[in-house]
C-alpha positions in Angstrom: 0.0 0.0 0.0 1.0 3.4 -1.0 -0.3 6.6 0.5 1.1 10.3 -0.5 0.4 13.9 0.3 1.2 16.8 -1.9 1.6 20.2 -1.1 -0.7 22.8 -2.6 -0.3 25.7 -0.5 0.9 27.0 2.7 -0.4 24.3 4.9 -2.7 22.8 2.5 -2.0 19.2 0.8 -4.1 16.7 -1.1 -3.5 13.0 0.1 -3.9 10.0 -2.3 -3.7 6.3 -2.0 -3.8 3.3 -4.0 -7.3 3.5 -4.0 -7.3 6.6 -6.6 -9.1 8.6 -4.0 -8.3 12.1 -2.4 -8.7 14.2 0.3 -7.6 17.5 1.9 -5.2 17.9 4.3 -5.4 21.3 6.4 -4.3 23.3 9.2 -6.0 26.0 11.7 -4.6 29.2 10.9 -2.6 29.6 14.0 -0.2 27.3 12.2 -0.1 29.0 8.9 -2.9 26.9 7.0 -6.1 27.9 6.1 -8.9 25.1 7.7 -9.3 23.7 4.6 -8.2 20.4 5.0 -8.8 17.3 7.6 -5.9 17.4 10.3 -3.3 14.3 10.2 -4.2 13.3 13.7 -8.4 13.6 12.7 -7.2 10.8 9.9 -5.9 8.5 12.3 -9.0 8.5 14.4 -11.2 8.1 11.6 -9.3 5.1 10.0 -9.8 3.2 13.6 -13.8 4.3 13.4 -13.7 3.5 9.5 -11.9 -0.1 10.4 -13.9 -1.2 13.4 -17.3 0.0 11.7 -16.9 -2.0 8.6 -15.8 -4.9 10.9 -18.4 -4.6 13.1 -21.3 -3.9 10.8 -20.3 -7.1 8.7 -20.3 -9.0 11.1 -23.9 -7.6 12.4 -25.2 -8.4 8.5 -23.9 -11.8 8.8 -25.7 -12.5 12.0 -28.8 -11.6 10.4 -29.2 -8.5 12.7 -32.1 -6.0 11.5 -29.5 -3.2 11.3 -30.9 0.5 10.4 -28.7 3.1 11.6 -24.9 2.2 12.8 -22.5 5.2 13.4 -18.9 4.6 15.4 -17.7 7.9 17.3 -14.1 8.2 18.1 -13.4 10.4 21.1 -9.0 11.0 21.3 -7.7 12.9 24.2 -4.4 14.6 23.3 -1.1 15.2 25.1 -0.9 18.9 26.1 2.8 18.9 25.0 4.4 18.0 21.7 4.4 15.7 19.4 0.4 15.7 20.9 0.2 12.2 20.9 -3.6 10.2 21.6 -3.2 9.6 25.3 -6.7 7.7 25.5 -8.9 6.7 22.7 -13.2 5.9 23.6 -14.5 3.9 20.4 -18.1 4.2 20.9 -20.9 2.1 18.8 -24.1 3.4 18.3 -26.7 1.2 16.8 -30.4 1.6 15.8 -32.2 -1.1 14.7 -35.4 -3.8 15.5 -34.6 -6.7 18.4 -30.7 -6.2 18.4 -29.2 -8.9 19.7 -27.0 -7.7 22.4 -24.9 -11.0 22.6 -24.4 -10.5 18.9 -23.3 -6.7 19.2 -20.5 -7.8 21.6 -19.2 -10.5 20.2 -19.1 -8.7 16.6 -17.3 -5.6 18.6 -14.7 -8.4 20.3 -14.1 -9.6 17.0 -13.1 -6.7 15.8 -11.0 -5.6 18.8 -9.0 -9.1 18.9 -9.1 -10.4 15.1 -9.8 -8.3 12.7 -9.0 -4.4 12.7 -5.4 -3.7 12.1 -5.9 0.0 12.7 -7.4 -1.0 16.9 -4.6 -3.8 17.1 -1.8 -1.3 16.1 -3.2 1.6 18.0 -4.2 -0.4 20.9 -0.3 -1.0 21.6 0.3 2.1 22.2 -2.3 4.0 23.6 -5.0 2.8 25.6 -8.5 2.3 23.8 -11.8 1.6 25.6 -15.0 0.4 23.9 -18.7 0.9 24.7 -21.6 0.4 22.8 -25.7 1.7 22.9 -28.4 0.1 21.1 -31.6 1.8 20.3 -34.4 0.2 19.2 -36.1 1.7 16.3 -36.6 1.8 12.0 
């Protein structure tokens, strides 16, 4: 896997992967940039959210689990000094859908934590991560 960033401007930059997709990378302006971008350290949360969720929401579908809304919030807390490392991730689940299994929500979230998501396993040595979950029964 390949992933690059190019500069535009100032603090601005375009990433691209193998994928063919792209994105903007920004900065506040306190920095020099011009908020017109995603920030580096957003990306990393989102790719543990992205990772768990698609994880997590397959393994709901294959348990035949009446899924209709699934969102995964990330909550990081920062070191005050630099390099501002994540000194505590929350990975929070939030699903919506008619007689949710619980059983089936945990184990598909403990699959996820311990098998399959690269981004939690790598992460998860380094900072600690803690997981919690909410259904909500509705369409």
């Amino acid at each position: 896997m390949q992933a690059k960033v190019t500069w535009s401007q100032r603090m601005s930059f375009t990433g691209t992967a193998d994928t063919g997709f792209s994105l903007p990378l920004g900065a506040k302006p306190a920095v020099g940039g011009d908020n017109d971008g995603f920030r580096p350290m957003e990306l990393i949360a989102l790719g543990l959210a992205g990772c768990t969720a698609m994880d997590v929401i397959s393994i709901l579908q294959k348990k035949r689990q009446d899924i209709r809304g699934f969102e995964v919030v990330v909550n990081g807390v920062r070191a005050d000094e630099h390099p501002r490392v994540f000194t505590q991730l929350e990975v929070e689940y939030r699903i919506r859908g008619v007689d949710v299994n619980q059983a089936a929500v945990e184990r598909a979230i403990e699959l996820s934590e311990t098998k399959y998501c690269p981004a939690q396993s790598m992460l998860g040595e380094v900072v600690p991560i803690s997981l919690k979950f909410t259904i909500e029964s509705g369409e």
